[in-house]
C-alpha positions in Angstrom: 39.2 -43.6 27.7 41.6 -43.3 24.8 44.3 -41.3 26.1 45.3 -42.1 30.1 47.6 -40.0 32.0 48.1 -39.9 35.5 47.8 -37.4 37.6 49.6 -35.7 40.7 47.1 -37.3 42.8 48.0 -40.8 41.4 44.5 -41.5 39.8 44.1 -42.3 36.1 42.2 -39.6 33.7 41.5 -39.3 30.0 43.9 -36.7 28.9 41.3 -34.5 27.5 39.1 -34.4 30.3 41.8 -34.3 33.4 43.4 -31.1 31.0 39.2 -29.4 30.6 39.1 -29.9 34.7 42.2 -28.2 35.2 41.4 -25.5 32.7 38.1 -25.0 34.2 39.5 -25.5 38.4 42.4 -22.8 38.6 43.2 -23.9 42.4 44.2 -27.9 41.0 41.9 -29.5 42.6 41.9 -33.4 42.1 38.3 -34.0 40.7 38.8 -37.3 42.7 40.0 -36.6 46.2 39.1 -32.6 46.2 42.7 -31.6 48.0 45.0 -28.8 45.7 47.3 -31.1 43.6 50.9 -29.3 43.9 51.6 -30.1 40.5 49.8 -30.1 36.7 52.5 -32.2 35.3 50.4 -35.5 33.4 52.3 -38.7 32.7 51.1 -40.9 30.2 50.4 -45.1 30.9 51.9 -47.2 28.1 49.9 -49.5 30.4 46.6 -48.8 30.4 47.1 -47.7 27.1 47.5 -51.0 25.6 45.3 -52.4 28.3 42.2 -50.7 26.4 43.8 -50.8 22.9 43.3 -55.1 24.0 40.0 -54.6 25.6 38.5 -53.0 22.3 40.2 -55.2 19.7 39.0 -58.5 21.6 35.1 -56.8 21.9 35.5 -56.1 17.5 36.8 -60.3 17.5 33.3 -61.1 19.1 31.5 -58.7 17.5 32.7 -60.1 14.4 32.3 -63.8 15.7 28.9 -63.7 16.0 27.6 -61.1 13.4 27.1 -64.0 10.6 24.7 -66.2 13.3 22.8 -63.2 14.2 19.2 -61.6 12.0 20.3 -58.7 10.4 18.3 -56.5 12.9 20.5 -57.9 16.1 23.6 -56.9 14.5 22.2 -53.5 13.4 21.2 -53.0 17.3 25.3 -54.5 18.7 27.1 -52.3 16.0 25.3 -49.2 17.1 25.5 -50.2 20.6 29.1 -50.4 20.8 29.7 -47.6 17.5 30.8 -44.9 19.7 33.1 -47.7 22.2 35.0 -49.0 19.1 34.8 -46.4 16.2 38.3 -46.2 15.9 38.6 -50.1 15.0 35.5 -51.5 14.1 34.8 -50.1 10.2 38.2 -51.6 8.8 38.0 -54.4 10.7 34.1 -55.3 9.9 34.4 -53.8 6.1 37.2 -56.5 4.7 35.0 -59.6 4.3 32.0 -58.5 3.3 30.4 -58.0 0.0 29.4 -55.2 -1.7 26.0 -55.9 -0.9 26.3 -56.2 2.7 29.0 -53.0 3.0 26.1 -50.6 1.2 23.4 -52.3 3.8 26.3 -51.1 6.6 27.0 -48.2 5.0 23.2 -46.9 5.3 23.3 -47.8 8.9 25.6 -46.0 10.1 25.8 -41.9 10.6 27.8 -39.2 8.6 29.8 -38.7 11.0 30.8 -42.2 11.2 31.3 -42.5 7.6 33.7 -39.7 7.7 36.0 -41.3 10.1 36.2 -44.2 7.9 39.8 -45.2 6.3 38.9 -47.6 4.0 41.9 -48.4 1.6 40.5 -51.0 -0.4 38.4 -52.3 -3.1 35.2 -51.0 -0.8 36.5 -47.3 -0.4 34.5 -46.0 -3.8 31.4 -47.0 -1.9 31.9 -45.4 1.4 32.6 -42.4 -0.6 30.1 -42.5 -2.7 27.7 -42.8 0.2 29.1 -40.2 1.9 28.3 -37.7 -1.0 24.7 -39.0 -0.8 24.8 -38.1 2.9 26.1 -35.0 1.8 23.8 -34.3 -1.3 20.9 -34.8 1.1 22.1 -31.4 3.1 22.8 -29.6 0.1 19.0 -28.3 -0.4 19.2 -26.5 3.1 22.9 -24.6 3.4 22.8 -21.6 2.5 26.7 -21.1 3.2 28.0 -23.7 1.0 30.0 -25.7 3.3 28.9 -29.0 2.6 28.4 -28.0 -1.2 32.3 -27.2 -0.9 33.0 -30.6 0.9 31.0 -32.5 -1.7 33.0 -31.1 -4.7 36.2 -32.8 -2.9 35.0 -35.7 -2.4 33.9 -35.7 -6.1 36.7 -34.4 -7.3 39.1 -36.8 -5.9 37.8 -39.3 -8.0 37.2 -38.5 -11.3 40.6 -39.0 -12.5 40.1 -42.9 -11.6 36.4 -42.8 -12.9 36.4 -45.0 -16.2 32.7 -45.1 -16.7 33.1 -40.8 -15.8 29.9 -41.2 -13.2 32.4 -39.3 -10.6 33.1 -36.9 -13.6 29.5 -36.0 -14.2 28.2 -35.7 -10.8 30.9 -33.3 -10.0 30.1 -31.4 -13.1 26.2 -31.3 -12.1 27.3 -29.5 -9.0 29.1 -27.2 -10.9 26.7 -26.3 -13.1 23.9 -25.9 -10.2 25.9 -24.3 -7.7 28.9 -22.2 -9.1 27.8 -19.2 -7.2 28.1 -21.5 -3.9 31.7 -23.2 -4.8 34.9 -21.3 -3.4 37.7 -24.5 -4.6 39.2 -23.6 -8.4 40.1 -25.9 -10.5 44.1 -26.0 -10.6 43.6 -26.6 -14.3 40.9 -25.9 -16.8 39.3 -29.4 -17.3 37.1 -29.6 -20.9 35.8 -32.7 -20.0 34.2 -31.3 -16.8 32.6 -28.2 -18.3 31.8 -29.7 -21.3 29.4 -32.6 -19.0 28.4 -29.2 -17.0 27.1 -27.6 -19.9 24.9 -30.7 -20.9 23.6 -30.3 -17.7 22.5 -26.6 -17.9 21.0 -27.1 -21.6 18.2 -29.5 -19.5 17.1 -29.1 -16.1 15.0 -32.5 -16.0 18.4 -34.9 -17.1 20.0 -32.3 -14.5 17.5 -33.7 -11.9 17.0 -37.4 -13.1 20.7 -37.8 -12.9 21.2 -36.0 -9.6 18.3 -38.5 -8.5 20.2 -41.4 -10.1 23.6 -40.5 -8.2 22.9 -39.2 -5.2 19.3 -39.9 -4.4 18.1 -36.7 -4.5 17.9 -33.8 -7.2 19.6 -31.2 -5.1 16.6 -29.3 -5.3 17.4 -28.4 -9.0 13.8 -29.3 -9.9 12.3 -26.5 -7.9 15.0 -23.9 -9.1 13.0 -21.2 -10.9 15.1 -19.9 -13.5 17.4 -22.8 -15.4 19.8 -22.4 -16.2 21.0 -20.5 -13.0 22.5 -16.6 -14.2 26.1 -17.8 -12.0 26.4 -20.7 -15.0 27.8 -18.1 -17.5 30.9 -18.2 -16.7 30.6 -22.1 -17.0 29.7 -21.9 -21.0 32.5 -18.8 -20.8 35.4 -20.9 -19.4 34.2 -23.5 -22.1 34.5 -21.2 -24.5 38.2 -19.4 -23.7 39.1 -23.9 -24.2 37.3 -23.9 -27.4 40.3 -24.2 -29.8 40.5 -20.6 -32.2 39.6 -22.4 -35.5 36.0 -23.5 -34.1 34.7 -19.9 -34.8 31.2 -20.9 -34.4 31.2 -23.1 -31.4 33.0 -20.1 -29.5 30.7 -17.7 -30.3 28.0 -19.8 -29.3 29.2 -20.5 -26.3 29.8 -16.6 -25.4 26.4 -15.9 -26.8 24.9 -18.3 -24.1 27.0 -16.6 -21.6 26.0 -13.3 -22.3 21.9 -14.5 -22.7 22.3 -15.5 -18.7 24.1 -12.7 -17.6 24.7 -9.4 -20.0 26.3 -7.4 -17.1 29.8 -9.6 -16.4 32.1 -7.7 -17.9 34.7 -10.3 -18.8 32.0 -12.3 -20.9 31.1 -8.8 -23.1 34.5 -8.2 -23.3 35.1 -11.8 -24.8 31.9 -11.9 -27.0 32.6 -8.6 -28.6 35.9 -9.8 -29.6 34.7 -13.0 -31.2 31.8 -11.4 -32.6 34.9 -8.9 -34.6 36.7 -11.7 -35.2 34.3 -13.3 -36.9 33.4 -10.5 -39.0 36.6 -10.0 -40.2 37.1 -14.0 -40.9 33.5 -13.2 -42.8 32.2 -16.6 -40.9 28.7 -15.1 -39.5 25.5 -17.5 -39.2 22.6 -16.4 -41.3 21.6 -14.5 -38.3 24.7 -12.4 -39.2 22.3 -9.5 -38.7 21.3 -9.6 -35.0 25.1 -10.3 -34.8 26.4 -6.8 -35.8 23.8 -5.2 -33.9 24.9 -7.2 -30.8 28.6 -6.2 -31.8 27.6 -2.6 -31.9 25.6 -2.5 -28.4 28.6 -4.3 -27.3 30.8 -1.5 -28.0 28.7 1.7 -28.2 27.0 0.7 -24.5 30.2 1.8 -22.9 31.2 4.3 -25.8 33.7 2.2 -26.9 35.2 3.0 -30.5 34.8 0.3 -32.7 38.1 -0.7 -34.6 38.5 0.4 -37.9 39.0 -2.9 -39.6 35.4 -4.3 -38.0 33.8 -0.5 -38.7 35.1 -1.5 -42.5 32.8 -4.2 -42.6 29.9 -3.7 -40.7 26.6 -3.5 -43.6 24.7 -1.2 -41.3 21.3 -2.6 -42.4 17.9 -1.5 -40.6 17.7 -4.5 -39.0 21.0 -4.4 -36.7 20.7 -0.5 -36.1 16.8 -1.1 -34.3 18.0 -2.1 -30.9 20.4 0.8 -30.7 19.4 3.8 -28.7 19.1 7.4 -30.2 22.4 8.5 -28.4 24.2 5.3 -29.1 23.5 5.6 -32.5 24.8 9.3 -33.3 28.3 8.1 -31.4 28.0 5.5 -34.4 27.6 7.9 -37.0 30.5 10.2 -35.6 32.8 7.4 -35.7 31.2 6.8 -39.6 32.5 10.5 -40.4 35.9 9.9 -39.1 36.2 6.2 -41.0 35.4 8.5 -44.1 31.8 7.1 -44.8 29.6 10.3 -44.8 26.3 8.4 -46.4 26.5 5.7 -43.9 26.7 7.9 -41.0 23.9 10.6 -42.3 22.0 7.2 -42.8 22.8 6.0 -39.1 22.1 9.6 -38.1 18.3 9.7 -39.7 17.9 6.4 -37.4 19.2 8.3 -34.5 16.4 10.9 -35.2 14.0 8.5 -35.5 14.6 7.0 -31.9 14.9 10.4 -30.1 11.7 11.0 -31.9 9.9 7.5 -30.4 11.2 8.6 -27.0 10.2 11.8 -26.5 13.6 13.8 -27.2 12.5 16.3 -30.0 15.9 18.7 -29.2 17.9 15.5 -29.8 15.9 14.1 -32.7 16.4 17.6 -34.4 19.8 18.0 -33.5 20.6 14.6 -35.8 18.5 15.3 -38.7 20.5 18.5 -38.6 23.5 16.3 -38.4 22.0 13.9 -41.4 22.1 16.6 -43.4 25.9 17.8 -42.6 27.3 14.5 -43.6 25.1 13.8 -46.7 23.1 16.3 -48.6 21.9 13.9 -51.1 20.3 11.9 -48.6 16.4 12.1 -48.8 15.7 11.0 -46.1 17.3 13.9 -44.3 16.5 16.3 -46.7 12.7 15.8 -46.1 12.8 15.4 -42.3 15.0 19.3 -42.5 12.1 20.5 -44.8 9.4 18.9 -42.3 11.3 20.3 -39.3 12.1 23.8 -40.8 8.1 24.5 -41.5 7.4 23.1 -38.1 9.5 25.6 -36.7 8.0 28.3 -38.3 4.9 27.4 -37.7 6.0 27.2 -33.7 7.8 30.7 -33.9 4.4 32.2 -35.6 2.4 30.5 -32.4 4.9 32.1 -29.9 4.4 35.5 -31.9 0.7 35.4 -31.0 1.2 34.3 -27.4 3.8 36.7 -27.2 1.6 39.7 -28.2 -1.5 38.3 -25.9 1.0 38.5 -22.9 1.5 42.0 -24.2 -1.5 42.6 -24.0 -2.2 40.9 -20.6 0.5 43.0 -19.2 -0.4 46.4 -20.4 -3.9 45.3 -19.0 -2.2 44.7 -15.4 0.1 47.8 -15.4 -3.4 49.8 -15.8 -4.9 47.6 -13.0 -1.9 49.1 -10.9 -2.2 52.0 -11.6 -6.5 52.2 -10.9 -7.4 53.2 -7.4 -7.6 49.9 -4.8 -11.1 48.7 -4.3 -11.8 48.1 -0.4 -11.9 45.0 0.4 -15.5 43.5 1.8 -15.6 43.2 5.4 -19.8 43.7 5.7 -22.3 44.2 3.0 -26.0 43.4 2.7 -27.2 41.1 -0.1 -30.1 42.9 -2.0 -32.4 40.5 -2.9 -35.8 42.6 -4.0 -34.3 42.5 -8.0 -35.0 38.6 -7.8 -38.1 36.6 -8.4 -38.1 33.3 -6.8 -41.8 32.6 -7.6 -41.2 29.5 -10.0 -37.9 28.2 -8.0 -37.9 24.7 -7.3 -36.5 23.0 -4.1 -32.9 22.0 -5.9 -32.4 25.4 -7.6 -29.9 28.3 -6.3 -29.1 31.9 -6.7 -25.1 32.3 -6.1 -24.1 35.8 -5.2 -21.5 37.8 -6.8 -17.9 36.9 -5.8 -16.0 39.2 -3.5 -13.0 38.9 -1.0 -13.0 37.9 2.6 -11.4 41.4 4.2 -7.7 41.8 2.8 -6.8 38.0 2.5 -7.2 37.9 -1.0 -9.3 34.7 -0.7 -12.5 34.5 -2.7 -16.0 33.9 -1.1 -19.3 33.7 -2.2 -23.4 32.8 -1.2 -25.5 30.2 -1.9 -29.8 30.9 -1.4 -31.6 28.0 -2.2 -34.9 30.4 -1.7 -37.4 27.0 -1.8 -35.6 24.5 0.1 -38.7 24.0 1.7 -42.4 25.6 1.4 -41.5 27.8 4.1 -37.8 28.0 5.0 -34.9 28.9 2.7 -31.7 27.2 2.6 -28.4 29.7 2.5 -24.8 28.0 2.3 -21.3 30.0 2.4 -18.4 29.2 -0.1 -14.7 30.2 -0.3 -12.1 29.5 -3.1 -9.2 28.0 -1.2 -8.8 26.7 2.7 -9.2 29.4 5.5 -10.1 29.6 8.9 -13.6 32.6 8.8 -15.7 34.1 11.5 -18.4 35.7 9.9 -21.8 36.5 10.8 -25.3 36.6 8.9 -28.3 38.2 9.4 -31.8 37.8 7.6 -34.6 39.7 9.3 -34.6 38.6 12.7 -32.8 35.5 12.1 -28.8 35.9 12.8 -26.3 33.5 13.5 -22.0 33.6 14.4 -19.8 30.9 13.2 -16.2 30.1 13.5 -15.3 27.9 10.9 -12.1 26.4 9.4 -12.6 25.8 5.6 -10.8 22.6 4.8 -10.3 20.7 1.1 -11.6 17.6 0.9 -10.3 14.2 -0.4 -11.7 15.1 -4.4 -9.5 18.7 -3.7 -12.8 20.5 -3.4 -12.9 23.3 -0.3 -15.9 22.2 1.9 -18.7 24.5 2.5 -20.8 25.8 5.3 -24.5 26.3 5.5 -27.8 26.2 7.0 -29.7 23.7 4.8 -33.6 24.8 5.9 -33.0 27.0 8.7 -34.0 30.9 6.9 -38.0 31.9 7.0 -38.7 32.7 3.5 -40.5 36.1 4.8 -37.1 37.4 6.3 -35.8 37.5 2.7 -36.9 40.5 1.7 -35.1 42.6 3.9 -31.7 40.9 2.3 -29.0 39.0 3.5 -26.6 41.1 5.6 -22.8 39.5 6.1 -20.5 40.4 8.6 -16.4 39.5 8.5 -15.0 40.1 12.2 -12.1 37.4 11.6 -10.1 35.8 8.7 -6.8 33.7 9.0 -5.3 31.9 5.5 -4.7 28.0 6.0 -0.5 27.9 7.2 -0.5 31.6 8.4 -0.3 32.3 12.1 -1.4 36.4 11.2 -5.5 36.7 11.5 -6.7 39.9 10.6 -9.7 41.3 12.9 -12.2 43.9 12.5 -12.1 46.1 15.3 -15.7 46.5 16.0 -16.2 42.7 17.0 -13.2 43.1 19.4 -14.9 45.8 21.1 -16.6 43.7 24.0 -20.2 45.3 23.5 -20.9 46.9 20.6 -21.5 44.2 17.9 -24.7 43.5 19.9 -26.2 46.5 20.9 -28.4 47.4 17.8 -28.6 51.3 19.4 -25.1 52.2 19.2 -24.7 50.1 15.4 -25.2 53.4 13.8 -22.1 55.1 15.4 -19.7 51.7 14.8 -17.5 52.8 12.1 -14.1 51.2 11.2 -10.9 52.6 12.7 -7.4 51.7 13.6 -5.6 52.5 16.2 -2.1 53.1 15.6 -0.9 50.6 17.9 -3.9 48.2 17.9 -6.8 47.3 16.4 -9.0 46.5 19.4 -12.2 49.0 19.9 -15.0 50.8 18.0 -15.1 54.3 18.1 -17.9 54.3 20.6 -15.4 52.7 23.1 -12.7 54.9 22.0 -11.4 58.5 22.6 -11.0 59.6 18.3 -10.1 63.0 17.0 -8.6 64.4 13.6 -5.4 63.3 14.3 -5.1 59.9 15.7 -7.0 57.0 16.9 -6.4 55.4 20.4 -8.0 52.7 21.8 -8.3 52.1 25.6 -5.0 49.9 26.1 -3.1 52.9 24.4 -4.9 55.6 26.1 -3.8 54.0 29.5 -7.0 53.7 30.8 -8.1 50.3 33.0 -10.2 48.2 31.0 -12.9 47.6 33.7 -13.2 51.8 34.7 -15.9 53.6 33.7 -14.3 56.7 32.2 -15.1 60.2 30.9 -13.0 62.2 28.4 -14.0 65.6 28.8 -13.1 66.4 24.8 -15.1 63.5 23.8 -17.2 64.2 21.1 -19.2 61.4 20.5 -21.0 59.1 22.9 -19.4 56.3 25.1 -22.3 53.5 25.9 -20.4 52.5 28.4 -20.4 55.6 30.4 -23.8 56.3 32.2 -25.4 58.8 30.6 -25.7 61.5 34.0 -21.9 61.5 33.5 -21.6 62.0 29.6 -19.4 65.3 28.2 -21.0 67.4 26.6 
């Protein structure tokens, strides 16, 4: 109990837990007697108060009476006994007389939590801190939200300005320099010093580690970061750099160029390079790498289609070397801003580069667009005036190419217009193959005879048979073919061999249509009275319309061999449904049953009938 009230019912409660229960019991119930307390007024006991203050300060006096007489192990088992009784008294109380020594053995003893209550004012209070940070450090590895990163940098923070040796100084910049992405708290002012240690840091991941391992006792997993330094430090070596005092040119721009190495994209560090990179130039204090310099300068500028300013433009040599990392289109915004700063010859120069790129990437428009341009600005230039030469007999050479494909498309055309204009060949719907022109004495079992190509009905998808006339000593091998995917009903017959199919043409995984055959299934006799082929059905792959032949619709006729002679090919006007035979036709129009009202299961006679209906009995014919 720290805080005792009492209570309507005249019992004594902790404040916090009487004010939970009555919270948490609406009616005021006493948790003690059960009956509805009438009021929820608490009075505090000075009493009882100091009655436990007593208590607790007399158990720290014999705690600390016999700590010295005890093993080390006894105490450790007494002080974490009573650590949660007397937290609020026992650290100050147990830390004044001891040694450093002993306070670090304590320190590791006792939990974070612990440690944090802690108010230690005097000459041990830079070791419970620094403890504290270790227990802290030890966390860092695993939060991902940065709270005890944050918490850390406080506590490091509050001591460096006390920190002669600058331990406090360093550790503080280490977690700056591995975890700037993580840390929300600003410095209220910049600090050199700080960045200057963070920096170190970043140059090196292993004295990063050693010394996190040194202070803290662990490395804050910076020996397992992949990438060192981390891309978030930039703005590290960046704030180092806007510190930097103007006259230390070189140790500026090296700073920025480290910046912009880990991350190219932050906008305030390009901004900053490109302006020490200018005012450099202009102060004529380049490195011997003054080259990759100015072409860093001008992708700083020409990236965003910034203009250059005309005192830099003035100055800038505009060598091979700092033009080759420029693109083609970057480059030709250069050589504009050339023409306008009066130097024509540099700009053709920067233009013939320009070409050059568009060229490596592809671009030939572009690419001739700036030799075009090369030329404008400087007719004495070579360089240009070859590339136009090179360019002009290339295009006449093209325009001489499209001359001939232009008169072949002629040609092609005037071919197709004819075509048009021909009479329409019927499409194939049956045919027989004629084989007696063929001699398939000295065939092997492999070879084949392909028929001619011809179209499956009026699809417009091409088909086409495969006889493999020795596929075995007495039984040929015939396979059907088609151009494209297609759903087919088709039927064959060789002598007395015949068979139906209903087959859906599909391509395969190569993009090749699969076939259909019958790999030894023909009599090699049966040849000779050819291959006959049969379309009653075709349907194109992703079309719902499948066009039929009317004489396999009719019910009967396809199989009667005595009425084939009379099946001829018709269409009804409304339908397409039976063969003549089946059918009432004269000079004028074509009806099938459905249309001619007649019930499809009646035997009927049409007096005008003049052909024969096999499905009427013969007694009852017309004439």
């Amino acid at each position: 109990m720290e805080d005792p009230v009492v209570a309507a019912d005249g019992f004594y409660y902790d404040r916090s837990c009487i004010m939970d229960w009555l919270e948490r019991n609406t009616d005021a119930r006493s948790p003690t007697t059960g009956v509805t307390m009438h009021a929820t007024v608490l009075y505090p006991s000075q009493r009882v108060k100091s009655a436990i203050i007593a208590y607790k300060e007399n158990t720290v006096q014999e705690i600390l009476s016999v700590a010295s007489k005890l093993p080390s192990d006894e105490v450790l088992q007494l002080l974490l006994r009573g650590e949660q009784f007397v937290r609020p008294l026992l650290p100050d109380e147990l830390l004044v007389d001891m040694d450093e020594k002993e306070v670090l053995w304590l320190l590791r003893q006792l939990d974070e939590g612990m440690i944090k209550s802690l108010t230690v004012t005097g000459p041990h209070k830079i070791l419970v801190c620094k403890e504290l940070a270790r227990r802290i450090a030890s966390s860092t590895v695993a939060d991902e939200q940065g709270k005890s990163l944050n918490y850390l940098w406080d506590i490091l923070h509050e001591h460096q300005a006390t920190d002669a040796q600058e331990s406090w100084v360093k550790a503080a910049s280490l977690v700056l320099a591995a975890f700037s992405r993580m840390l929300t708290v600003q410095l209220e002012r910049p600090d050199v010093k700080l960045l200057r240690h963070a920096c170190g840091f970043l140059s090196t991941q292993e004295v990063a580690a050693t010394y996190a391992k040194n202070f803290f006792d662990s490395d804050l997993g910076i020996s397992s970061f992949e990438k060192w330094p981390p891309k978030s430090s930039a703005s590290i070596f960046a704030a180092l750099a806007s510190l930097v005092d103007d006259d230390k040119d070189e140790e500026k721009l090296e700073l920025l160029m480290k910046a912009h190495e880990l991350n190219d994209s932050d906008a305030e560090v390009r901004f900053a390079l490109s302006k020490q990179l200018g005012r450099c130039m202009l102060r004529q204090r380049m490195t011997d790498d003054g080259k990759h310099l100015e072409g860093l300068l001008l992708k700083l500028h020409l990236e965003k289609e910034e203009d250059i300013p005309a005192e830099v433009l003035s100055k800038l040599s505009l060598e091979q070397e700092s033009l080759k990392s420029l693109r083609g289109s970057q480059l030709m915004l250069l050589a504009k801003m050339l023409e306008k700063a009066n130097r024509r010859a540099d700009g053709a120069r920067v233009a013939v580069a320009a070409a050059e790129a568009f060229a490596a990437d592809g671009s030939e428009d572009e690419s001739h667009g700036a030799i075009a341009t090369a030329h404008y600005l400087d007719r004495t230039n070579d360089d240009a005036s070859y590339q136009l030469c090179a360019l002009l007999g290339s295009l006449a050479s093209k325009c001489k190419n499209l001359g001939n494909q232009y008169a072949e498309l002629s040609d092609k055309y005037n071919e197709l217009q004819k075509a048009q204009q021909a009479p329409i060949q019927p499409s194939l719907k049956s045919f027989v193959w004629d084989l007696s022109s063929y001699d398939f004495t000295n065939f092997t079992e492999e070879q084949e005879q392909l028929s001619e190509k011809f179209q499956l009905g009026a699809s417009g998808v091409e088909a086409w048979l495969d006889l493999r006339p020795k596929a075995t000593p007495d039984k040929a091998g015939l396979f059907f073919w088609v151009s494209e995917p297609v759903w087919v009903k088709w039927r064959f017959q060789v002598g007395s061999w015949e068979d139906t199919i209903e087959w859906e043409f599909a391509k395969k995984e190569d993009g090749s249509i699969s076939g259909y055959g019958w790999p030894k299934a023909i009599p090699i006799s049966n040849l000779a009275s050819g291959i006959a082929f049969h379309l009653p059905s075709v349907r194109r792959a992703g079309s719902s319309l499948r066009l039929e032949d009317c004489r396999d619709l009719c019910e009967k006729a396809p199989s009667r061999p005595n009425v084939e002679a009379d099946v001829a090919d018709h269409q009804c006007f409304h339908h397409r449904l039976l063969c003549r035979d089946c059918a009432r036709l004269d000079s004028d129009k074509a009806l099938c049953r459905v249309c001619a009202g007649l019930d499809s299961d009646e035997e009927f006679v049409l007096d005008d009938c003049k052909v024969s209906c096999w499905r009427v009995p013969r007694s009852r014919r017309g004439n």
